[in-house]
C-alpha positions, 0 to 999 in steps of 0.5 A: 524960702526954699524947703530943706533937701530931702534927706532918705533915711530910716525910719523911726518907730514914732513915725509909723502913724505919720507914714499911714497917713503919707499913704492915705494921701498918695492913694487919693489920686486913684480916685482920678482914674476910677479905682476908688478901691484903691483909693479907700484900701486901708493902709499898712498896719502899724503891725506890718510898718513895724515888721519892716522897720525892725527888719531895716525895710522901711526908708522914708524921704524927709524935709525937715526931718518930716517924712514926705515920703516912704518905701517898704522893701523886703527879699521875695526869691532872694532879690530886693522887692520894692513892696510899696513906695508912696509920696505925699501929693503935696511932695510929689512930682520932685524926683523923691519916689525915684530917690527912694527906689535908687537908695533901694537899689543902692543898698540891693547892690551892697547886699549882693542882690541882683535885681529889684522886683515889684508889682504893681497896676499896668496902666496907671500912669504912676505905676507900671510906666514909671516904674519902666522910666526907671529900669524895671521891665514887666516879667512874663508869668514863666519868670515868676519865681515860687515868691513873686507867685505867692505875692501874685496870688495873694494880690488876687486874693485882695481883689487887686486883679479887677485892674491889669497888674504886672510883676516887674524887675531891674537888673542891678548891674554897674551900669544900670539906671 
């Protein structure tokens, strides 16, 4: 029997606990590329996942009506920015992190906003070059706006710098991916 569809939806404050553990999960696979750090970092607080959620940040991918999935946005220097998107291993490879960053892009899009910005690690395959397979492009530090610089300081400050990262954006036009 073939699983229900994935239907994206807001989340709900009884499924924060649920969404930590799609995070401690989708970090696993760090291990396989010696970032064990990443692996063990903890996830967001219940604090922060309700923050979002009250804000309308917080989307998750559900079958069943179970999340398998998750994505965390915000505003950083007035466009959308995808702050976390994480996919159970046992979901993943289905298209369901790309559904939840189109849903975001969707929504950027009825907001008014002109682009979707990120960071994330350069050369982990799940990262920078997915998120390129997805439209987004690296930016050069002298794009940085005064938010993207202070969400990269505060990475630094957490140590996630022992990795290349990048901040990355997607234009959202019309025609965009």
């Amino acid at each position: 029997m073939r699983p229900d569809p994935v239907v994206i939806r807001a989340a709900r404050p009884g499924e924060l606990e649920l969404l930590r553990q799609i995070e401690v999960a989708a970090g696993a696979p760090f291990r396989d590329v010696g970032m064990d750090p990443i692996a063990d970092d903890t996830p967001p607080s219940t604090v922060v996942l309700t923050g979002a959620l009250e804000r309308g940040g917080l989307w998750v991918a559900a079958e069943d009506d179970r999340p398998v999935a998750y994505l965390m946005d915000d505003v950083v220097d007035g466009e959308a920015h995808l702050d976390q998107v994480s996919v159970h291993p046992d979901h993943a490879r289905r298209g369901i992190g790309a559904g939840l960053v189109e849903h975001l892009a969707g929504r950027a899009r009825a907001a008014g906003r002109a682009a979707i910005t990120l960071t994330t690690f350069v050369d982990v395959p799940w990262n920078a070059p997915y998120y390129a397979r997805l439209g987004f492009r690296a930016l050069a530090d002298d794009e940085l706006g005064p938010g993207l610089r202070a969400v990269r300081r505060t990475e630094a400050a957490r140590g996630l710098d022992r990795w290349p990262r990048v901040a990355m954006r997607r234009d959202l036009g019309a025609g965009d991916p």
